[in-house]
C-alpha positions in Angstrom: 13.6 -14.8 -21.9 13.3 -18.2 -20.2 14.0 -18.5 -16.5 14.7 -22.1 -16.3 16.1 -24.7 -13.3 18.7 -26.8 -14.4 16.7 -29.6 -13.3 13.4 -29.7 -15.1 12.6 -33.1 -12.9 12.2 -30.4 -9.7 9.8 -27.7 -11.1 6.8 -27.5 -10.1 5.3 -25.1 -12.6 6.5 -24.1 -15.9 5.0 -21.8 -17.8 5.6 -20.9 -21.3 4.4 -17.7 -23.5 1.7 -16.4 -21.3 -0.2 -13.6 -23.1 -2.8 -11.4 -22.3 -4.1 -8.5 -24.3 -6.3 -5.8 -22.9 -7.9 -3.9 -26.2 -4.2 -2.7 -28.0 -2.7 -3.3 -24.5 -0.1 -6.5 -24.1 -0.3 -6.6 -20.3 1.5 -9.9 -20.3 3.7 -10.6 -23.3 5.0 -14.3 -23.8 6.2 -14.5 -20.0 8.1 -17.4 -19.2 8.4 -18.4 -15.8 9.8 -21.8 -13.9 9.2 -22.6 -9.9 10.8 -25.8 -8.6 9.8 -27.3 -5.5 10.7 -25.4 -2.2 12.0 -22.7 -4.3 10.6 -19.2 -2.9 10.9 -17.2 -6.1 10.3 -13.1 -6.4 8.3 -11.6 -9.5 9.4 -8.2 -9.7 8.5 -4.9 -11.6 7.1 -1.5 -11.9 3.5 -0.8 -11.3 1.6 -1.6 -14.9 4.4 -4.4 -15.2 2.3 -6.7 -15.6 2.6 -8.5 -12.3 -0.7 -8.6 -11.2 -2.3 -9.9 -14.7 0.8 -12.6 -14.8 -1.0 -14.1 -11.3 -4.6 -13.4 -12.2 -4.0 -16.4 -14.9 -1.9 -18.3 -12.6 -5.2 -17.8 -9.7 -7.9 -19.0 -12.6 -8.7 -15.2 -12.0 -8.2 -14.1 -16.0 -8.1 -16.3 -19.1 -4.8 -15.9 -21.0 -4.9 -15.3 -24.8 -1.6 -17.5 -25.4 0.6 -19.8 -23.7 0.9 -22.9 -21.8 0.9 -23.6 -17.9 2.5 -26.9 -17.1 1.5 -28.2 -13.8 4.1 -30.9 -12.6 4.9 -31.2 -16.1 1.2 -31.7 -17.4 -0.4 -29.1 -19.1 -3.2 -27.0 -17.8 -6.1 -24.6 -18.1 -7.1 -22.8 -14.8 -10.5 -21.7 -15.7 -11.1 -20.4 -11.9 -9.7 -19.9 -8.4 -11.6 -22.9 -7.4 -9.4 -24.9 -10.1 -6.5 -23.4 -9.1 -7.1 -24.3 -5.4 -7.9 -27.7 -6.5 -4.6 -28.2 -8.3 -2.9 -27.2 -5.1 -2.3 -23.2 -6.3 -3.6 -20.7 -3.2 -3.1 -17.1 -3.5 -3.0 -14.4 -0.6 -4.3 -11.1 -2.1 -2.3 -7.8 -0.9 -6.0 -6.2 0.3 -8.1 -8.9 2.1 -11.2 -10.3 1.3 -12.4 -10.8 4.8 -15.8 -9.9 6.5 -16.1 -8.0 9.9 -18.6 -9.3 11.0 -17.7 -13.1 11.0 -15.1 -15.0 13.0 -11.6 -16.0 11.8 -13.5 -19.6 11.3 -16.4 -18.5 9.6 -14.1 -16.6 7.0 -11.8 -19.8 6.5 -15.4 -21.9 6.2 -16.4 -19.8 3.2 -13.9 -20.8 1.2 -13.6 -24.4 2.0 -15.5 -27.0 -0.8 -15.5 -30.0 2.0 -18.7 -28.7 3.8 -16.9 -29.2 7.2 -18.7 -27.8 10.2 -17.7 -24.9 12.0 -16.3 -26.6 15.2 -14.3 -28.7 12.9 -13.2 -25.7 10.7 -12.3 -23.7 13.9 -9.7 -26.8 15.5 -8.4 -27.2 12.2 -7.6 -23.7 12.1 -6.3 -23.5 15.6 -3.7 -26.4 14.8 -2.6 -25.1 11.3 -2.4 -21.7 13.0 0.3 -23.2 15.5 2.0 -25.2 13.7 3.2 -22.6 11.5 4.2 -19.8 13.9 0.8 -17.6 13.0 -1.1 -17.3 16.5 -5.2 -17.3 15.7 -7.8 -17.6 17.6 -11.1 -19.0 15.0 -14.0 -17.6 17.4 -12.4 -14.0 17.0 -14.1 -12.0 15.1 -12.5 -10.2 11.9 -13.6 -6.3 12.6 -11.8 -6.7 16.5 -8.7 -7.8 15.0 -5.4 -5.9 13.8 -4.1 -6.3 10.2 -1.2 -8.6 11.0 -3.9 -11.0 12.6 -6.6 -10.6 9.9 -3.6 -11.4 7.4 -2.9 -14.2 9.6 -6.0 -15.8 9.0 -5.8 -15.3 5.2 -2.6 -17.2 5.1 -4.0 -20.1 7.5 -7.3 -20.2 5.1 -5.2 -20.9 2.4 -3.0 -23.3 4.5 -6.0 -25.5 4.8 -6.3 -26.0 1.4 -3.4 -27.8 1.6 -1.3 -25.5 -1.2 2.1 -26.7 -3.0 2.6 -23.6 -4.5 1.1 -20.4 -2.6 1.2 -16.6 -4.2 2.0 -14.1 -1.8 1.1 -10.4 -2.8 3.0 -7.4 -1.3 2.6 -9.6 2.3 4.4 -7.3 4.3 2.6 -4.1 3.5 0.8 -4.2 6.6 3.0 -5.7 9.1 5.1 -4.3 12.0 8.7 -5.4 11.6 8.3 -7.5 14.4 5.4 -9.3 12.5 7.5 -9.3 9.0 10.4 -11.5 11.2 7.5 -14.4 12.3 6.4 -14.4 8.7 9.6 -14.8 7.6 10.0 -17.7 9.9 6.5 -19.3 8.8 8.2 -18.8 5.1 11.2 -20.8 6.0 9.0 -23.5 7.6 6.7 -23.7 4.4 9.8 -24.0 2.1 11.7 -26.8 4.2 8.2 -28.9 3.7 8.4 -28.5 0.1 6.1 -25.8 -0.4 6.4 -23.1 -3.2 6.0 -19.2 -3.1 5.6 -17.0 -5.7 6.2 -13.6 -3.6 5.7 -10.5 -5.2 7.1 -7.1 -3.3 7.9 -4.0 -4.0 10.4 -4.0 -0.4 13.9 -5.3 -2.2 15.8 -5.9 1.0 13.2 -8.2 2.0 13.3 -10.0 -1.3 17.1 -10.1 -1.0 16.4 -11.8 2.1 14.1 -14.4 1.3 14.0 -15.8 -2.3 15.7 -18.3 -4.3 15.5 -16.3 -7.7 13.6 -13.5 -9.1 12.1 -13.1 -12.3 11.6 -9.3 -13.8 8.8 -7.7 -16.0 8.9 -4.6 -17.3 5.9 -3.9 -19.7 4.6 -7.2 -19.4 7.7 -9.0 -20.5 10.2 -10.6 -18.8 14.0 -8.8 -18.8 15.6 -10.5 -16.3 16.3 -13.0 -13.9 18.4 -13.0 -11.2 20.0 -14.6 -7.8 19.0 -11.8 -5.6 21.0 -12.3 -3.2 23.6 -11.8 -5.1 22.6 -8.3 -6.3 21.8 -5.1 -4.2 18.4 -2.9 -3.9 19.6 -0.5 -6.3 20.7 -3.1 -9.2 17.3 -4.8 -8.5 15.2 -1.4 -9.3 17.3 -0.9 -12.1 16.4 -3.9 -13.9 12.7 -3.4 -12.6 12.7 0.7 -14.4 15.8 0.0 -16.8 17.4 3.4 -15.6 19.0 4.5 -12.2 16.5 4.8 -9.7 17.3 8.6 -8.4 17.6 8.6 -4.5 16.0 11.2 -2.1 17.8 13.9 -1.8 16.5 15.1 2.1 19.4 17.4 3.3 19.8 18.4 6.9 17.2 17.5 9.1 16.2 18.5 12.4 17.1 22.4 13.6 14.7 25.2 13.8 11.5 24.7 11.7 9.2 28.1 10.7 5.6 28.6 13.0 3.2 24.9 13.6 1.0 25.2 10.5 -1.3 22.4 11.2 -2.6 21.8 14.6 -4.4 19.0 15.9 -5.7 19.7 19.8 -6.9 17.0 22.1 -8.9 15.2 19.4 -11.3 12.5 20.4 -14.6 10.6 18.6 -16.5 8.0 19.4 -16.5 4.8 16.7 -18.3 5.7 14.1 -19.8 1.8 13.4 -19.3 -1.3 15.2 -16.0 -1.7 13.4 -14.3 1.8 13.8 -11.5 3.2 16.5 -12.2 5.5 18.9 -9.3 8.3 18.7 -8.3 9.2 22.0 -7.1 13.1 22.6 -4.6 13.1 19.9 -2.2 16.7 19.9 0.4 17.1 17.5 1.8 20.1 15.3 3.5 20.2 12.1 5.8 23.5 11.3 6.9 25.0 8.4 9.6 22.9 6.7 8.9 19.8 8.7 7.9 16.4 7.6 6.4 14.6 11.0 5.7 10.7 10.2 2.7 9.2 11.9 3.5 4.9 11.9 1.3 2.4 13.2 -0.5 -0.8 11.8 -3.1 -0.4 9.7 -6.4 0.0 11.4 -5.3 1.3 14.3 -7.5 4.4 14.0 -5.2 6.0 10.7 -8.4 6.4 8.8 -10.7 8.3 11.3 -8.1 10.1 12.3 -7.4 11.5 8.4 -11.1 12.2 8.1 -11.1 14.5 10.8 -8.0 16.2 10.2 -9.3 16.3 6.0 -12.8 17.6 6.8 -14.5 15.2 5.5 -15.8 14.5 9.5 -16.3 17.7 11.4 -15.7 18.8 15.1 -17.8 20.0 17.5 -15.3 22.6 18.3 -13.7 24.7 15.6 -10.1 24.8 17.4 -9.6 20.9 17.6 -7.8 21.2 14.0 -6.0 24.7 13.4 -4.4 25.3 9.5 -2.0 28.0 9.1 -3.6 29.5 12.2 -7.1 29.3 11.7 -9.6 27.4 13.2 -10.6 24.5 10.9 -12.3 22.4 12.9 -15.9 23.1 11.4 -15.1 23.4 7.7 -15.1 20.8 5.3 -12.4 19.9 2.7 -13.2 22.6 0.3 -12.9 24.5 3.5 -9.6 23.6 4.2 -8.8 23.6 0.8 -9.1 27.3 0.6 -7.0 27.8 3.9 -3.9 26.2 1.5 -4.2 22.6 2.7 -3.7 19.5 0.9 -5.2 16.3 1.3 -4.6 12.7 -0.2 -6.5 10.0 1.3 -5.0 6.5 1.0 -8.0 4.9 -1.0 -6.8 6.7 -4.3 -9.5 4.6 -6.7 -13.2 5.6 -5.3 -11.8 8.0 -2.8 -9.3 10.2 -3.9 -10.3 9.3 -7.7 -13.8 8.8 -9.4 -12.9 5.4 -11.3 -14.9 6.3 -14.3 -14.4 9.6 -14.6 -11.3 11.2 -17.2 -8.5 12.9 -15.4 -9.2 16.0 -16.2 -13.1 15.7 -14.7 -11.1 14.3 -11.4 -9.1 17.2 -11.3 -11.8 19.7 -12.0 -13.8 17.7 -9.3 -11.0 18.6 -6.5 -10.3 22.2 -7.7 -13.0 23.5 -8.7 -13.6 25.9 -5.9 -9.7 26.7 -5.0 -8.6 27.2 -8.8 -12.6 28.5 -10.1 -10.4 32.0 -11.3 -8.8 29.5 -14.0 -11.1 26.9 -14.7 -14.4 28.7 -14.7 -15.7 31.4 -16.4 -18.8 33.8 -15.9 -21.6 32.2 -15.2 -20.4 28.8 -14.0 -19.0 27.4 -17.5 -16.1 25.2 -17.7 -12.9 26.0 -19.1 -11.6 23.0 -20.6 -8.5 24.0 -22.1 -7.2 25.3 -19.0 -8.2 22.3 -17.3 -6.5 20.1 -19.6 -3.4 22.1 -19.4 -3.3 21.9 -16.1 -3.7 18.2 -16.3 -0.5 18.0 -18.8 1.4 19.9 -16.3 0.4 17.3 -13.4 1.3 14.4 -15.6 4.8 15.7 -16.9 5.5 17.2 -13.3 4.9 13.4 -12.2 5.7 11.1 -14.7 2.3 9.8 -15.3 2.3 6.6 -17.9 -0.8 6.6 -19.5 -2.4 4.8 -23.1 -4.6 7.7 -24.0 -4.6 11.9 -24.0 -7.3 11.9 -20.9 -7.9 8.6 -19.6 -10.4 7.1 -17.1 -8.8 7.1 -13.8 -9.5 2.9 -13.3 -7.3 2.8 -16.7 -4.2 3.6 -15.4 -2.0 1.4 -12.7 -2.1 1.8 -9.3 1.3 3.8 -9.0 0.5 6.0 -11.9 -2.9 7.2 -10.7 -0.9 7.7 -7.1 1.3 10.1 -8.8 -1.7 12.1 -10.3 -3.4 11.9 -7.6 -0.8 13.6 -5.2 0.5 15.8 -8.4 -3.3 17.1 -8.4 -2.2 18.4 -5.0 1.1 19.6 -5.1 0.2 21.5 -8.1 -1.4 23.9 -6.4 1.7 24.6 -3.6 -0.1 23.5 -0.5 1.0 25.3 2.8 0.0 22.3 4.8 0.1 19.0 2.9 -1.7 15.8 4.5 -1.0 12.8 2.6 -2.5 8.8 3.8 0.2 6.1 2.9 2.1 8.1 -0.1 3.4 5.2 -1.4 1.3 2.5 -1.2 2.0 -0.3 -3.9 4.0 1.8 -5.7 7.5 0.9 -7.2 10.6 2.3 -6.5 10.8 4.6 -9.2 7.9 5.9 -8.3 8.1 6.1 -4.7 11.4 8.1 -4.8 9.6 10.7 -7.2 6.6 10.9 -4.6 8.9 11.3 -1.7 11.5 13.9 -3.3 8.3 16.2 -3.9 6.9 16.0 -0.8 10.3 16.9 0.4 10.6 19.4 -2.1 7.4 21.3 -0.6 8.7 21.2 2.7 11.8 23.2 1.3 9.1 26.0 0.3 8.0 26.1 3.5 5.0 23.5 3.7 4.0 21.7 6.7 4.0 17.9 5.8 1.8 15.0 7.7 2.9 11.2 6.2 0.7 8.7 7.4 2.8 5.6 6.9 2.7 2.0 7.4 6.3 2.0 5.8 8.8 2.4 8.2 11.6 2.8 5.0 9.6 5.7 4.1 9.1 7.5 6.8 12.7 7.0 8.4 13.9 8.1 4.1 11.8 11.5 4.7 10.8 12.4 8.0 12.5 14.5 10.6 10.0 13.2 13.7 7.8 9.9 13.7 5.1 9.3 15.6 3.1 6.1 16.2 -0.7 5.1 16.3 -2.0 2.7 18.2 -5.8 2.1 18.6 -6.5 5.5 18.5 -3.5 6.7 20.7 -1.0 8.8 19.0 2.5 8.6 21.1 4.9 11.5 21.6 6.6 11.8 18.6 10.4 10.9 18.4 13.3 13.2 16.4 14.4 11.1 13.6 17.7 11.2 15.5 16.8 9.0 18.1 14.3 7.1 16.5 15.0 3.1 15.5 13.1 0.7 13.7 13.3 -1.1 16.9 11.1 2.0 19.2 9.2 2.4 16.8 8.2 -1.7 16.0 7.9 -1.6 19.7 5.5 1.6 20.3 3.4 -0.3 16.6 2.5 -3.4 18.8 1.7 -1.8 21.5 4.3 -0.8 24.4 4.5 1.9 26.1 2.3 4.1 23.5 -0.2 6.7 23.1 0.7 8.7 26.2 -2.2 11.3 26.6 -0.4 13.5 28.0 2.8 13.4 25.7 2.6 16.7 24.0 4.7 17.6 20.3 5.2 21.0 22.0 3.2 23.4 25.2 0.2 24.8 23.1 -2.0 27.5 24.6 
């Protein structure tokens, strides 16, 4: 299906057939794609879509197999980034590619070709930087920054190359709504210049907002295209998954929750490296049948703070973190593990996942100890049919798409390893369930499967913990929220009185992590 301007004098890039073949795999099969000038365009689609491949070739990042990319009308081959930058083609990544110990200007000097000097890299910064709305300072350096400024300086790097077309991936991921409005704003300015975006996101009210026309894959070939703001969120999903995307079904919230399964008591640490947050006596407590929502930037001390609650960074003192009554401070994840707790960190490829390792050895990997009954026998051998059974059951249970009976865990997209990766858990029926950005780059089909189960263990009688930096999400499923902010967790607030606007305020900043704020008197 072509998605074509009227005018062909306008576009800016046309592209015709684009291919790419992985093994049997057609990531990408003959898309067809037009941007004209100062058009803001949305590529939608599922995870595995084909999305990320489609912008790879675009970048210079992957070769394609078929196709032709017309450049102002002249044909092209991108053989790199540094050809796609040169032809006036920049691309902001969704996870940056920044490092912490370098300023904002030494970052943006890496990737320049002019051999400027610093000082001059640095004021060119600094004017791009206001000009456009994006407040930097170029002597800052990257590992003292929040995520809204480091992305700030990923956008201004690419400024300075002086883009017409720039490819925006899932930009909003990390911002505060407050920071999604000024990027909005520096959107608006870019397109009245005569700029191009290609903005992929998975956020459909945003991309309602913002964009001219959108363009839909669904295994790697284009379905649909669209003026999106003349559709709704749900008619966009549906072309995105082809079916009704089922909403959460949440029920009442709020009333009289069971006894606090998971405690966390005055929790402080020290950074752990030059680059960490200090977490500052953090208390909250999660009943039975309660999801509580901690918000906040990223980096704002999310990570250390799942580490200690997960075990994989123990307390001095035993009571700091308390599962289903027992002292847990002291014991590891297996540890906590075997006192019915759950834990999915938000790195699901290397972290929660060995990349080249099948699903099955993952999931023997994480259960081994809590299920050895079914998947060992005497004298430490593996039972592999019961393993592999219980892998079935995770992958119907979730929906996992995958090419092969057991495959490596880097073989399957992002959102599909995210469902086996929290199915792993939820198999096993958690009593407290801990789970680091759920939905992370995952599409709505997905997302509303992910957050329907979590709620679904909360109606069992689980205690839930969402770390979030979606505030859809967590306002969809949660029945308090609570916000972190550099290392300070604020009182949390009953999802009846909470607003986007209290918590956007309490993400940047104001008024938050109250010591002394307390989710309830604990002895």
């Amino acid at each position: 299906m072509r998605t074509t301007l009227t005018d062909d004098s306008g576009l800016l890039l046309d592209v015709r057939g684009l291919t790419k073949v992985f093994g049997s795999l057609k990531a990408c099969d003959a898309v067809d794609l037009t941007i004209g000038r100062g058009e803001i365009h949305a590529l939608l689609g599922e995870n595995g879509a084909g999305k990320s491949t489609f912008v790879k070739m675009l970048f210079g990042a992957l070769e394609p197999a078929a196709g032709t990319i017309l450049w102002k009308g002249n044909p092209v081959a991108i053989s790199s980034p540094g050809e796609a930058r040169r032809l006036g083609i920049g691309m902001v990544f969704q996870h940056f590619s920044l490092f912490d110990a370098l300023t904002a200007a030494e970052n943006i000097m890496l990737s320049l070709e002019d051999g400027a000097q610093i000082n001059t890299v640095a004021e060119r910064a600094r004017k791009v930087s206001e000009a456009y709305g994006l407040p930097l300072d170029p002597y800052a350096h990257v590992g003292d920054l929040s995520v809204g400024e480091r992305q700030r300086i990923e956008i201004v790097r690419c400024l300075l190359q002086n883009p017409e077309l720039i490819i925006l991936d899932e930009p909003t991921s990390v911002l505060t709504p407050q920071e999604a409005d000024k990027l909005f704003e520096t959107l608006e300015t870019l397109r009245s210049e005569g700029r191009s975006i290609l903005y992929i996101s998975h956020r459909l009210e945003e991309v309602k907002r913002m964009c001219d026309r959108a363009t839909v894959l669904r295994h790697g070939r284009v379905v649909a295209q669209c003026d999106p703001r003349q559709e709704t969120a749900s008619s966009l999903a549906r072309m995105m998954v082809g079916d009704e995307v089922k909403g959460v079904e949440r029920g009442a919230r709020g009333g009289d929750k069971g006894n606090a399964l998971l405690e966390v008591r005055r929790l402080s640490s020290r950074a752990a490296h030059p680059f960490a947050v200090e977490l500052s006596d953090i208390t909250l407590s999660v009943r039975a049948g309660e999801i509580l929502g901690i918000a906040g930037v990223a980096g704002n001390g999310q990570g250390e703070f799942f580490e200690a609650v997960s075990g994989e960074v123990l307390q001095d003192d035993a009571d700091v973190v308390r599962i289903r009554g027992r002292a847990a401070g002291r014991l590891d994840i297996t540890g906590r593990r075997l006192l019915g707790a759950g834990f999915v960190p938000e790195e699901r490829l290397g972290h929660a996942a060995a990349p080249l390792l099948p699903l099955s050895q993952n999931l023997l990997l994480s259960r081994y100890s809590t299920d050895a009954a079914a998947f060992l026998a005497p004298l430490g051998i593996i039972r592999y049919g019961a393993i592999a059974r219980a892998a079935k059951r995770i992958v119907d249970a979730m929906d996992v798409r995958k090419s092969t009976e057991d495959p490596e865990a880097t073989a399957l997209s992002g959102g599909n390893l995210q469902k086996f990766v929290i199915g792993r858990e939820l198999d096993r029926r958690p009593g407290v369930m801990v789970v680091d950005q759920p939905t992370w780059g995952v599409d709505a089909g997905a997302a509303a499967r992910i957050r329907q189960a979590l709620i679904d263990l909360t109606r069992e009688g689980a205690a839930v913990l969402v770390i979030s930096q979606d505030l859809d999400e967590l306002f969809e499923i949660c029945d308090a929220i609570a916000v972190m902010h550099k290392g300070r967790l604020s009182a949390p607030l009953p999802i009846a009185e909470a607003t986007y606007e209290k918590v956007g305020l309490l993400m940047g900043g104001a008024h938050a992590g109250d010591p002394q704020a307390r989710t309830e008197e604990m002895a």
